[in-house]
Structures are given as structure tokens and as C-alpha cells.
C-alpha positions in Angstrom: 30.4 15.5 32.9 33.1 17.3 31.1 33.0 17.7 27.4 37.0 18.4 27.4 38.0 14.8 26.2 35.7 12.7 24.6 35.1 9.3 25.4 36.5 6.2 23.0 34.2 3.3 22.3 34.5 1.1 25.6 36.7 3.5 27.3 35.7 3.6 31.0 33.5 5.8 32.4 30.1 6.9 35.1 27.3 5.1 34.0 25.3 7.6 32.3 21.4 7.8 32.8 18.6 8.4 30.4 15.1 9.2 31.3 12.7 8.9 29.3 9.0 6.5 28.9 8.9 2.7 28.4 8.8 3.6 24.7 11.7 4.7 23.0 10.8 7.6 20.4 12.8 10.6 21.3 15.2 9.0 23.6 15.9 6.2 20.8 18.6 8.0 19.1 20.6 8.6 22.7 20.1 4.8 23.0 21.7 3.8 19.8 24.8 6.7 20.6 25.5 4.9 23.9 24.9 1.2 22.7 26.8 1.9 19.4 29.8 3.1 21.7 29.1 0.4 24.1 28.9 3.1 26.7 27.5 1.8 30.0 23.8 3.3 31.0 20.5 3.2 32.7 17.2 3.1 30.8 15.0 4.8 33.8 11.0 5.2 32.7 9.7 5.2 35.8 7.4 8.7 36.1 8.3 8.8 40.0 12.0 8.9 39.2 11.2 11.1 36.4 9.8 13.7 38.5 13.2 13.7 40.6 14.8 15.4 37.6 12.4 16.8 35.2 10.3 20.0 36.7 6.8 19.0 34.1 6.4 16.0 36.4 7.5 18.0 40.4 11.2 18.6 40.4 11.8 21.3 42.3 15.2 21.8 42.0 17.6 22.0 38.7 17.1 23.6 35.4 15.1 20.6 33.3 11.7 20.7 32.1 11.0 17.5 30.2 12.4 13.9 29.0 14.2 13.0 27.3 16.9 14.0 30.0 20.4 12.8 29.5 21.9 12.5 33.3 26.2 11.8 33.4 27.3 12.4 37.0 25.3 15.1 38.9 25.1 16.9 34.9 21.8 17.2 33.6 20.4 18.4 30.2 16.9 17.9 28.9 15.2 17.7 25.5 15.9 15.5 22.5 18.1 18.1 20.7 20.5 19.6 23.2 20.6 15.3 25.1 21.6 14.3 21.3 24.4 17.1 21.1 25.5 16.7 24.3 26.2 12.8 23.8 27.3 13.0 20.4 29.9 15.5 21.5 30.8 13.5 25.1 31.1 10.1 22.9 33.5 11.3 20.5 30.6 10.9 17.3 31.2 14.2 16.0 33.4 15.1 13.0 35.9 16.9 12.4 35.5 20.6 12.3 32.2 20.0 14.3 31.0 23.4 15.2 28.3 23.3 18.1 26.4 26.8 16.9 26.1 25.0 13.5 24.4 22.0 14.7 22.0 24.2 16.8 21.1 26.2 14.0 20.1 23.1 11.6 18.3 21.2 14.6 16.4 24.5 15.0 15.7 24.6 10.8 14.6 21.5 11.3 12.1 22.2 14.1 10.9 25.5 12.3 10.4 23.5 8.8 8.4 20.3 10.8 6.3 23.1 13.4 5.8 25.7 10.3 4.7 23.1 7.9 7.0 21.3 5.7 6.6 22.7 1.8 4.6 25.5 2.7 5.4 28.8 1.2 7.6 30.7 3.7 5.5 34.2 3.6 2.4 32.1 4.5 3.4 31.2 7.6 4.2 34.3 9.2 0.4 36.3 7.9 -1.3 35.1 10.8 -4.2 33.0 11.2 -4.9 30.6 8.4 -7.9 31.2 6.1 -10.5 29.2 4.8 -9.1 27.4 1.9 -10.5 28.3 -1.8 -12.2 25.7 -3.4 -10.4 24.3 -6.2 -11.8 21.5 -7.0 -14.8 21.1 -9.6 -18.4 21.9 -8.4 -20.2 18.0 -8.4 -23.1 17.4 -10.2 -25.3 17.1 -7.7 -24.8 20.4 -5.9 -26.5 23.5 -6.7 -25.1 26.8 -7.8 -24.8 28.9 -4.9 
């Protein structure tokens, strides 16, 4: 699959293969890129034909790990982030001035703010192992003073 010209809405092309499970989830938002650009593809959930391209479930060949894998010709590319790029870029969906180490960095923000804990203070999450949390709240009536 060559990125050098992008494809137009309904412009020919190889029907392009996603694998992922009988649910959508992560592979949902490749669905809507290819279905929004009427872009021909395969929905393939099937774990034996999953294990022909992803190496968690036997592959022993290529460079993929898990699904979602995005599949255009004998091109292969694994995991939500880098499928969602890929497509993006290959249907034409990205904007002008689109710069590809930009969009890496914020997916990557992203999955350091959502792994790290959303809100929490920054220092706290690189001091190691959390600790017990204070208590803050009022003693009840019922307890006795320790």
C-alpha cells in the first residue's frame, strides 16, 4: 500500500482488510474511515485467520503483534493508533499541513494521560508505588479512637 497518493472517496482500489473481534471497539473507528469513504473492505474476526497475521495469536512470520491490524495488499500494520494513521493518511482524511510526528506525539499524550491517570498530579506518577491513601474523611460515630 503506498501512502504517495491518497485515495478519493469511491476511487478504485485493493479491498483493504481489517482484523479485529466480532465487536467493534478499537477497530470501530477504521470502520467508519473506510465506510465514510465508501472504501471497499473485509471485516475478518475469525481468531484462526487472526493468527495468520497477528504473532499474540501464532503468526510466525511479519512484524504484528495484535488487532486491530489494518491489511491493504501484502502491507500490514497493527494496533489502533498507527491502523488509524495509516488509513487516515491512505484515504485522504487528513488536513492540510498534517504532520505525521505530530499526530504520534498527541496519540501518545493521550495514552500517557488515560495509562498515568487522567487529573492526577504529574510528579505523582513518576514516585513509584502508590501509598496508602490518608484518610480525609470524618471519623463516624461509631468507631473508636485509635
Amino acid at each position: 500500500g503506498s501512502l504517495t497518493q491518497p485515495l478519493r472517496p469511491g476511487a478504485p482500489t485493493m479491498t483493504i482488510e481489517i482484523y479485529y473481534w466480532p465487536f467493534l471497539v478499537r477497530g470501530a473507528s477504521l470502520v467508519r474511515m473506510l465506510e465514510h469513504t465508501k472504501t471497499p473492505y473485509k471485516y475478518i474476526s475469525d481468531k484462526a485467520q487472526m493468527a495468520t497475521v497477528c504473532s499474540a495469536f501464532g503468526a510466525t512470520s511479519g512484524d504484528t503483534f495484535a488487532p486491530p491490524v489494518v491489511k491493504d495488499g501484502d502491507y500490514l500494520v497493527s494496533q489502533s493508533v498507527a491502523s488509524c494513521l495509516y488509513l487516515g493518511k491512505k484515504l485522504g482524511l487528513t488536513p492540510p499541513g498534517y504532520d505525521d510526528f505530530k499526530a504520534i506525539q498527541y496519540c501518545s499524550d493521550i495514552v500517557d494521560a488515560f495509562e498515568g491517570g487522567v487529573g492526577k498530579n504529574n510528579e505523582d506518577t513518576h514516585r513509584g508505588p502508590p501509598q496508602a491513601p490518608r484518610r480525609t474523611a470524618p471519623r463516624h460515630a461509631c468507631e473508636e479512637d485509635g
